[in-house]
TIKOLKOL-416573 format. One line per 2 residues: number of its first residue (from 0); their letters; for each residue x, y, z of N, C-alpha, C. Coordinates in nm, 3 decimals. Layout:
NUM	A	X:Y:Z:X:Y:Z:X:Y:Z; ... .
END
This chain:
0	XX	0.082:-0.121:0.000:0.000:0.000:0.000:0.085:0.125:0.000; 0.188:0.101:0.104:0.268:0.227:0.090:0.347:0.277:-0.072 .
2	XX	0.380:0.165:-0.118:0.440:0.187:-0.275:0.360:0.236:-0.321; 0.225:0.210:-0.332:0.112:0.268:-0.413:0.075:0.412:-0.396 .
4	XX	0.080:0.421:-0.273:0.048:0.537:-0.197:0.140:0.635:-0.276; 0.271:0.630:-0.286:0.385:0.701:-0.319:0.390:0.710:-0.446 .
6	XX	0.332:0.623:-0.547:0.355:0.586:-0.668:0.236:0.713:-0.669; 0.104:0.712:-0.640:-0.021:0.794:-0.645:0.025:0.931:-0.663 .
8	XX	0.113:0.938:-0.512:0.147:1.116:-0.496:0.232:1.123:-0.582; 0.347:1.083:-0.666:0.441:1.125:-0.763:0.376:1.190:-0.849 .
10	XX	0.288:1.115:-0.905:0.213:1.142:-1.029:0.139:1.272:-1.024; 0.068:1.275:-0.873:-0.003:1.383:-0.882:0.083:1.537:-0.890 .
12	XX	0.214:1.520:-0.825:0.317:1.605:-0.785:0.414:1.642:-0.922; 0.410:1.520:-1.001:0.430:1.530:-1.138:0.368:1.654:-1.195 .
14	XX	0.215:1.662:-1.226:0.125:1.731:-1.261:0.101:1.885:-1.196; 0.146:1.852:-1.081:0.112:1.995:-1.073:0.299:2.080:-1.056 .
16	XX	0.368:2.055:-1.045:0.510:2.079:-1.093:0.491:2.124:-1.254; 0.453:2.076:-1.321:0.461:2.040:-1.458:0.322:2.130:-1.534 .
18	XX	0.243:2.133:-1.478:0.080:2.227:-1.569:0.017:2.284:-1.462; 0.051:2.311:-1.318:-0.012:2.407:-1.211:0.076:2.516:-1.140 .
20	XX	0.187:2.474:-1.056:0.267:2.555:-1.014:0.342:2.665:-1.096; 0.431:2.617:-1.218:0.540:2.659:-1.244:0.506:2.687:-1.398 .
22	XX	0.503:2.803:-1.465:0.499:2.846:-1.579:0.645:2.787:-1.655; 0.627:2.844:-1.848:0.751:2.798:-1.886:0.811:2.913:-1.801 .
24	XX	0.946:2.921:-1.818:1.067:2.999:-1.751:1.164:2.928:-1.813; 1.267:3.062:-1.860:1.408:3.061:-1.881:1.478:2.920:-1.761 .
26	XX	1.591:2.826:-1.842:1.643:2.720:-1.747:1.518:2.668:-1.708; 1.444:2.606:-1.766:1.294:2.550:-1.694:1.332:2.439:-1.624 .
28	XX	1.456:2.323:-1.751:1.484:2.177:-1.712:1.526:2.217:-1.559; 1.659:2.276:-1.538:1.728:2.297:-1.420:1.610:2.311:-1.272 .
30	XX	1.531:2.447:-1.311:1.407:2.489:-1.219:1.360:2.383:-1.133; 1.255:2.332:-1.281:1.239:2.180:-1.262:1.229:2.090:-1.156 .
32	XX	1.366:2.052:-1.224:1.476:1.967:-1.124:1.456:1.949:-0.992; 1.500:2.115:-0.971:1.546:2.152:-0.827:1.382:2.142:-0.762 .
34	XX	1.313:2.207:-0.777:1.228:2.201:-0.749:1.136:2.060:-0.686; 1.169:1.916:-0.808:1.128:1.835:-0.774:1.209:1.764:-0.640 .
36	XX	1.335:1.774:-0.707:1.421:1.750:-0.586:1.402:1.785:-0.465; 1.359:1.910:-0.477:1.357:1.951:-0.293:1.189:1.919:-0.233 .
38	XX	1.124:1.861:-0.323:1.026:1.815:-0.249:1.104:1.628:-0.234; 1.094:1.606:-0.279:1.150:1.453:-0.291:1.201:1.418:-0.116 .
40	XX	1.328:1.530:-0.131:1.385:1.551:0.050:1.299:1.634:0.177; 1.183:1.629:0.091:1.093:1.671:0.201:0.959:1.614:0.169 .
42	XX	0.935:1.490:0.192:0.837:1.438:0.196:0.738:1.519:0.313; 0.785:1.478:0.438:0.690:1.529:0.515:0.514:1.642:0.469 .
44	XX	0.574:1.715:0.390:0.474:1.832:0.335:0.344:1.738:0.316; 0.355:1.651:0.266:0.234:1.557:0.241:0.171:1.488:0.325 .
46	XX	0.213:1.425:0.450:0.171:1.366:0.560:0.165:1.469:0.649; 0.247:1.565:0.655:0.306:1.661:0.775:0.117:1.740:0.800 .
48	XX	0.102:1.763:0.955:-0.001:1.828:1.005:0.015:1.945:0.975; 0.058:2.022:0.873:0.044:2.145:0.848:-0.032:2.186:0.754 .
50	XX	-0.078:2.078:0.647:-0.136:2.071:0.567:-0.326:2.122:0.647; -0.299:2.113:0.797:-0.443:2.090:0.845:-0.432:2.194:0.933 .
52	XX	-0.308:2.297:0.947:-0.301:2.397:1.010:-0.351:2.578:0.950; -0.430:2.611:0.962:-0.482:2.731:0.924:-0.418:2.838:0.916 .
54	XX	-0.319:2.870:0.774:-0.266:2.990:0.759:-0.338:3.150:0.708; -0.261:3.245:0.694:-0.264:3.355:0.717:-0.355:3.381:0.601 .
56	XX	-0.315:3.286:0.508:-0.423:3.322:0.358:-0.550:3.230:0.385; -0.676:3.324:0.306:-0.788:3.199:0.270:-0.760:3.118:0.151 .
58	XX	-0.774:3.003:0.171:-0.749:2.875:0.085:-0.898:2.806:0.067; -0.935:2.864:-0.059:-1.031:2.771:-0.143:-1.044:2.629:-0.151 .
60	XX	-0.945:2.597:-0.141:-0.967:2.427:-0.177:-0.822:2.320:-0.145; -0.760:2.199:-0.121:-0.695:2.137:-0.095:-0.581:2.183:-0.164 .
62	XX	-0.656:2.177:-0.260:-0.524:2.162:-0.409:-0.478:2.330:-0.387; -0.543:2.412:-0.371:-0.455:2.517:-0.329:-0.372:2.543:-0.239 .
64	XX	-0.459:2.520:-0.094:-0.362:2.510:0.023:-0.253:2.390:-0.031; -0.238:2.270:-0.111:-0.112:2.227:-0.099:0.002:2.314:-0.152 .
66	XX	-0.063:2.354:-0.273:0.030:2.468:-0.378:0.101:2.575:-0.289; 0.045:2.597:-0.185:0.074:2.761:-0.085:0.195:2.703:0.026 .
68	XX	0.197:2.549:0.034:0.269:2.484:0.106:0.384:2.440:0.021; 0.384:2.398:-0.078:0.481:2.339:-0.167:0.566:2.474:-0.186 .
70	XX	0.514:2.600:-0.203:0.565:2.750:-0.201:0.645:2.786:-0.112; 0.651:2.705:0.022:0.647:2.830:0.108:0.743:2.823:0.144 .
72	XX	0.826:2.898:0.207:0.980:2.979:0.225:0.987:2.903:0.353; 1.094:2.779:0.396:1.125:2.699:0.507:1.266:2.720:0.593 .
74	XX	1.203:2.768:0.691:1.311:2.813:0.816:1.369:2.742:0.900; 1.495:2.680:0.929:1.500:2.590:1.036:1.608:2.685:1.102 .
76	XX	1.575:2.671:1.248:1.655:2.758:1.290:1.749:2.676:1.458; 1.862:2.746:1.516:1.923:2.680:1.600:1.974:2.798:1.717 .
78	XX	1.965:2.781:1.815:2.072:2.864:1.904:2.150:2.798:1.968; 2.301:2.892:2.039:2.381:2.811:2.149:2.443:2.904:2.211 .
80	XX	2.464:2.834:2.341:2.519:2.957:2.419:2.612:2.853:2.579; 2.728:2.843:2.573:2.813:2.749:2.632:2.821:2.846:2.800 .
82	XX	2.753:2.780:2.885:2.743:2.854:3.016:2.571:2.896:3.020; 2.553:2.986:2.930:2.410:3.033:2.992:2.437:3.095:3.033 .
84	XX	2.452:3.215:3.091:2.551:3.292:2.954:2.671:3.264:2.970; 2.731:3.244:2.842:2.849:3.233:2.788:2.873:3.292:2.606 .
86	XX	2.965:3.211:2.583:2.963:3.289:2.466:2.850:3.207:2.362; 2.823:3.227:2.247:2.724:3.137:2.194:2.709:3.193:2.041 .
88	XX	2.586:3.165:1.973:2.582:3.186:1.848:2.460:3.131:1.809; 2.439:3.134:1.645:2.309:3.091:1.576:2.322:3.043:1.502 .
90	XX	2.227:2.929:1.438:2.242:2.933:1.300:2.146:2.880:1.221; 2.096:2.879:1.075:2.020:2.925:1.040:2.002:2.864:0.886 .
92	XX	1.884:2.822:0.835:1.871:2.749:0.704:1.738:2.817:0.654; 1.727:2.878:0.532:1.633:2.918:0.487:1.621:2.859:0.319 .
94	XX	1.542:2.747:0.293:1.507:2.660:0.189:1.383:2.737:0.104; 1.398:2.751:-0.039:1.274:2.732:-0.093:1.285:2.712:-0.240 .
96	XX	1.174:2.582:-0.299:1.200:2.526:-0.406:1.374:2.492:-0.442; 1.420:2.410:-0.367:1.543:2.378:-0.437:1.697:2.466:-0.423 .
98	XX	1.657:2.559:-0.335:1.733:2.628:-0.313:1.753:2.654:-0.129; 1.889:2.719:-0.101:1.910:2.690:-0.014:2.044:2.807:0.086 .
100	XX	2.035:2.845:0.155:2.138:2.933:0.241:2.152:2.952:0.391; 2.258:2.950:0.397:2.281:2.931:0.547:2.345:3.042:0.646 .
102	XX	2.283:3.108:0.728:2.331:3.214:0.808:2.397:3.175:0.965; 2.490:3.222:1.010:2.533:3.192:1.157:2.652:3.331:1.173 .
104	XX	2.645:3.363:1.307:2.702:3.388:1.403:2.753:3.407:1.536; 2.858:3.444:1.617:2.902:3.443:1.706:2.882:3.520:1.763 .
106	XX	2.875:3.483:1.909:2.870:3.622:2.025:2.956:3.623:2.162; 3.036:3.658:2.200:3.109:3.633:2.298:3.040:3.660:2.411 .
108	XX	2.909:3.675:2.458:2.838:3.692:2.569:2.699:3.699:2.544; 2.639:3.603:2.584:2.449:3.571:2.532:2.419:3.487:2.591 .
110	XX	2.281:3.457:2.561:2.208:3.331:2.615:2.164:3.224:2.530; 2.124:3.117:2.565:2.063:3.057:2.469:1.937:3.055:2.361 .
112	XX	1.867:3.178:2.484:1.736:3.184:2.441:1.757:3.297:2.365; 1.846:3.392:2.356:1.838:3.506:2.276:1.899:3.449:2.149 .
114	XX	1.993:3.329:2.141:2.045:3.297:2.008:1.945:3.222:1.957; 1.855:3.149:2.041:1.758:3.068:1.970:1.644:3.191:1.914 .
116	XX	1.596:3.297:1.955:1.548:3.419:1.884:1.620:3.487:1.767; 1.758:3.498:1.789:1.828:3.576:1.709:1.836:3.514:1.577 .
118	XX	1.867:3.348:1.565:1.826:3.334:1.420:1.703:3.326:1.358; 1.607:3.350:1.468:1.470:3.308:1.360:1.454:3.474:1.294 .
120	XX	1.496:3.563:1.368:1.511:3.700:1.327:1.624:3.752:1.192; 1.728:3.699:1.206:1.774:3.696:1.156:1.741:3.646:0.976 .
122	XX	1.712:3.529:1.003:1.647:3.469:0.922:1.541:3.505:0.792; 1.402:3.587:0.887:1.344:3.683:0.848:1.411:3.749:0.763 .
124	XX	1.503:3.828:0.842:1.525:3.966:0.771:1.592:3.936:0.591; 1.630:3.812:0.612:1.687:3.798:0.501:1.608:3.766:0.349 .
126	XX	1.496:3.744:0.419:1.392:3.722:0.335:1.359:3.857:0.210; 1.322:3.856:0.118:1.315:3.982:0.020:1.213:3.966:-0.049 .
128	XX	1.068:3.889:0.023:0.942:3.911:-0.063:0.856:3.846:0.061; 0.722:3.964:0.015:0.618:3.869:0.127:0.520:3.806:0.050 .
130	XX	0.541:3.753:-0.063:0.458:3.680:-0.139:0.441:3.530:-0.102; 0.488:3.479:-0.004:0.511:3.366:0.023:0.495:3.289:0.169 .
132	XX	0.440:3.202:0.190:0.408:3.172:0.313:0.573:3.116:0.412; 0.552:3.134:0.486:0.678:3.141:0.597:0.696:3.042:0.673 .
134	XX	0.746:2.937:0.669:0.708:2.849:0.791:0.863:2.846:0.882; 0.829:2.819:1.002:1.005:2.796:1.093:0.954:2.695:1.176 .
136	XX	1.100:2.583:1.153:1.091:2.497:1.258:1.222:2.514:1.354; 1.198:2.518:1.484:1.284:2.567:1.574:1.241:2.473:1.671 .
138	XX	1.348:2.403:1.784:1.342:2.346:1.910:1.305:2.415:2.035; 1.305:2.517:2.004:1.307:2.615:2.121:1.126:2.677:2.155 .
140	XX	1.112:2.571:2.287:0.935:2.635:2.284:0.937:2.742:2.360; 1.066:2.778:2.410:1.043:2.981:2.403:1.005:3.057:2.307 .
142	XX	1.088:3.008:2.258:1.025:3.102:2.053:0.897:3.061:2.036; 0.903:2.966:2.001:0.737:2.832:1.945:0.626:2.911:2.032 .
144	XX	0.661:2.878:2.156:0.494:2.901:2.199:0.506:3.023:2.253; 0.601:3.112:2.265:0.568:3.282:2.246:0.468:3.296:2.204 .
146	XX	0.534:3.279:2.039:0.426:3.309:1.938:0.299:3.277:1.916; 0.366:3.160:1.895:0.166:3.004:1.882:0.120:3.033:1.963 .
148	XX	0.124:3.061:2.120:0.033:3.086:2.213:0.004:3.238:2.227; 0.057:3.320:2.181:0.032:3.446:2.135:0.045:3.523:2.314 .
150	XX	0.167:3.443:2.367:0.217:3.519:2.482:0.315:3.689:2.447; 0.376:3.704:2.346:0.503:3.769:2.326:0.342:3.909:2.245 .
152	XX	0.232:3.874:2.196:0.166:4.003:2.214:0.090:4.064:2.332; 0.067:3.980:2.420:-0.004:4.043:2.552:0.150:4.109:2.618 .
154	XX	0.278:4.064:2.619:0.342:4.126:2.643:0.376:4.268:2.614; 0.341:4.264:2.451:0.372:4.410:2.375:0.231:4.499:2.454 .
156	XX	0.163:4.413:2.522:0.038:4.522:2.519:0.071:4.568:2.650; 0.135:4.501:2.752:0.228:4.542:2.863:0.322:4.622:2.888 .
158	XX	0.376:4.647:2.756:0.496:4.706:2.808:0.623:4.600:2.808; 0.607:4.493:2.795:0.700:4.424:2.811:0.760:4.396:2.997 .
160	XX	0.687:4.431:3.026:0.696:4.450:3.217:0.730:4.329:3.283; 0.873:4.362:3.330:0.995:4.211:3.393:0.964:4.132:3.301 .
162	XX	0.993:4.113:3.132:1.006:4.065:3.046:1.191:4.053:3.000; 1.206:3.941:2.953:1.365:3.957:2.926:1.391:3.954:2.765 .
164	XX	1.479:4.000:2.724:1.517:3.975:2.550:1.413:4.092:2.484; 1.381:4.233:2.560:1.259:4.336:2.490:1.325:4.327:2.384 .
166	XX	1.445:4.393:2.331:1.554:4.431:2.257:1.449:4.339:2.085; 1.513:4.189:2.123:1.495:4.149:2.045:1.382:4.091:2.004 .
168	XX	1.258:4.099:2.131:1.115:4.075:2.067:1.088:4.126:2.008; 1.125:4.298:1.996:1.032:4.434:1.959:1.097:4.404:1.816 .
170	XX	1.235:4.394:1.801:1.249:4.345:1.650:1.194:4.230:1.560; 1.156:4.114:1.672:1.060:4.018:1.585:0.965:4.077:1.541 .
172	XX	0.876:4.144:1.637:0.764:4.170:1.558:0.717:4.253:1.488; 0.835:4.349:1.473:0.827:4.399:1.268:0.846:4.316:1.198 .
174	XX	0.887:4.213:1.230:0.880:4.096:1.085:0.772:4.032:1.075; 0.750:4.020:1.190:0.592:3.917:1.248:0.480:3.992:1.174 .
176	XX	0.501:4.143:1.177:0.373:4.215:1.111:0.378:4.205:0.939; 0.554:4.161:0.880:0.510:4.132:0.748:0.504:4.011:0.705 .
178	XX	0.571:3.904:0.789:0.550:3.802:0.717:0.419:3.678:0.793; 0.445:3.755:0.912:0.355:3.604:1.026:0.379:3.483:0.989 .
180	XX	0.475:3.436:1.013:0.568:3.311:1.012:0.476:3.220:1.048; 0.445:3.071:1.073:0.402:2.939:1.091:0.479:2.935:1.224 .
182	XX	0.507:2.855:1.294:0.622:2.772:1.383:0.569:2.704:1.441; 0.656:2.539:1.393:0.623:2.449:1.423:0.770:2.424:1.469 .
184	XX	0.738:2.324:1.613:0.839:2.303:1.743:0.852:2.128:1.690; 1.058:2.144:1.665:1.080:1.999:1.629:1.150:1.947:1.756 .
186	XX	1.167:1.888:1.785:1.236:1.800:1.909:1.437:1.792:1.836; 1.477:1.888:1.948:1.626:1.881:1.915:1.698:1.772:1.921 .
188	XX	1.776:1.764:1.881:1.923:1.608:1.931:1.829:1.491:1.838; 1.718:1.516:1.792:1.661:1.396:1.778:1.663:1.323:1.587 .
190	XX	1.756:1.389:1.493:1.775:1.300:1.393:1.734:1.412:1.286; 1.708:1.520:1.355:1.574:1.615:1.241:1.700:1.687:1.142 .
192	XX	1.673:1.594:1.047:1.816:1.707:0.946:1.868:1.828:0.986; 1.754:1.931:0.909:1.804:2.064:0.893:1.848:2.108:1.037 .
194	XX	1.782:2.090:1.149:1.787:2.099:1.270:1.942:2.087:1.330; 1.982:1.938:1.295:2.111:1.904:1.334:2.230:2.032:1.287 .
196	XX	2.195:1.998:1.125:2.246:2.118:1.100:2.285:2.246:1.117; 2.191:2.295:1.224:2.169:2.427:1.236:2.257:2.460:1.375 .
198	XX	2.217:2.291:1.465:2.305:2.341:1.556:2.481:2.316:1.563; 2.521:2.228:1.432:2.663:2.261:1.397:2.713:2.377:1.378 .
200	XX	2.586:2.470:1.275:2.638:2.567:1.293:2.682:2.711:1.421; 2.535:2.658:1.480:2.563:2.750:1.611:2.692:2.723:1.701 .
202	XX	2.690:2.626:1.711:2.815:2.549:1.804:2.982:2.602:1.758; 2.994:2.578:1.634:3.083:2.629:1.549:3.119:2.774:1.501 .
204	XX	2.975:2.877:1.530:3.011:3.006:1.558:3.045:3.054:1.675; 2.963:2.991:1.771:3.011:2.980:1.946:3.179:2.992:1.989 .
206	XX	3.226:2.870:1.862:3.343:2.875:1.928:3.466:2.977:1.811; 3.393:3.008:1.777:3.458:3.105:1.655:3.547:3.222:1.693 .
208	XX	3.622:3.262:1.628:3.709:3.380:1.666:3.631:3.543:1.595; 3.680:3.611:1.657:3.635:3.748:1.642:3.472:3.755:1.665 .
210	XX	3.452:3.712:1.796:3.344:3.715:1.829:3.218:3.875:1.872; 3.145:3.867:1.803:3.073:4.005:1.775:2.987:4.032:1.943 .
212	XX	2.984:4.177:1.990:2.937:4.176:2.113:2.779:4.140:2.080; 2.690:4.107:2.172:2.555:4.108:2.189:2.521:4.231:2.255 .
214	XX	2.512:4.353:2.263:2.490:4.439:2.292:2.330:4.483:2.392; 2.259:4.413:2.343:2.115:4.445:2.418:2.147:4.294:2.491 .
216	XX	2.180:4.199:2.515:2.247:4.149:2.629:2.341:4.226:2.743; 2.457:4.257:2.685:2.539:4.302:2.763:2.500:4.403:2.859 .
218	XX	2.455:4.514:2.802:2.417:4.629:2.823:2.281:4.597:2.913; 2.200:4.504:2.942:2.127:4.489:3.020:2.171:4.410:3.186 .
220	XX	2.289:4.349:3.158:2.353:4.303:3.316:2.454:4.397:3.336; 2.485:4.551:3.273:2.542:4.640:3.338:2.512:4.704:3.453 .
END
């Protein structure tokens, strides 16, 4: 059943790759390709509960909401920080259709939770269109359920009052107001590709030379 199952979705994924998604375009074969390819390494999209999660757009019908998912601009993000505080870093994978880039840096004094913020911010910013749905998967259910539970806006409506990391909430959520990201919480250490990835990289900027200050850290245990 499962062969069948898989054999079913190719075909259909065939079709809409091929006469729904993707017009001709200059390099089409290459496009293509990549395109099919990077769904191929991401099966999940098809089984994955997001398909049943209610985004920011209205979606007419299945076949659209899959199209808006097969689209959408994929964030995996990582923090580290050796001590608590110590020195630490981020790092950062932003995927879409077949394509792929990786952001990290170092901080000689931070936390974990501000590096696990700092790349999903980071991240964002690097983004250069809001035509596209946003999704981030991050370990960190500080970030995750900030947001998802929509704690980090009753805060803004506070004042932020004995709140820690203002610095860098108040910068999430100028991004939050253009893109309103997804975030879905993956379980760290536990096998999740991009994830692993992300925290090689943090780890590896952590221990990096010419380490950049954190400034709205520092400047707050003065």
């Amino acid at each position: 059943m499962e062969t069948i199952y898989t054999l079913k979705v190719s075909i259909v994924l065939t079709i809409l790759f091929n006469f729904i998604l993707f017009p001709k375009e200059q390099n089409h074969l290459t496009l293509k390709y990549n395109r099919l390819n990077w769904f191929q390494t991401h099966p999940q999209h098809i089984k994955n509960p997001l398909l049943k999660i209610k985004f920011r757009k209205p979606y007419q019908n299945y076949r659209q909401k899959l199209r808006f998912v097969l689209m959408a601009i994929l964030i995996y993000t990582d923090g580290s920080a050796k001590g608590n505080p110590g020195n630490g870093g981020y790092g950062a994978i932003l995927k879409f259709m077949g394509f792929e880039k990786e952001l990290s840096e170092g901080f000689r004094l931070t936390t974990n939770n501000r590096m696990e913020l700092m790349a999903v911010i980071v991240a964002l910013e690097a983004i250069k269109t809001d035509k596209h749905e946003v999704i981030i998967y991050s370990d960190s259910k500080y970030v995750v359920d900030s947001v998802e539970k929509g704690w980090v806006f009753n805060w803004e409506k506070k004042g932020f009052k004995d709140k820690k990391n203002v610095d860098l909430w108040k910068r999430y959520l100028k991004l939050h107001a253009i893109y309103k990201p997804k975030f879905v919480w993956v379980k760290g250490h536990a096998g999740h590709a991009e994830n692993e990835r992300c925290d090689v990289l943090a780890v590896n900027a952590a221990d990096g030379k010419n380490l950049l200050v954190d400034e709205g850290y520092e400047n707050s245990i003065k």
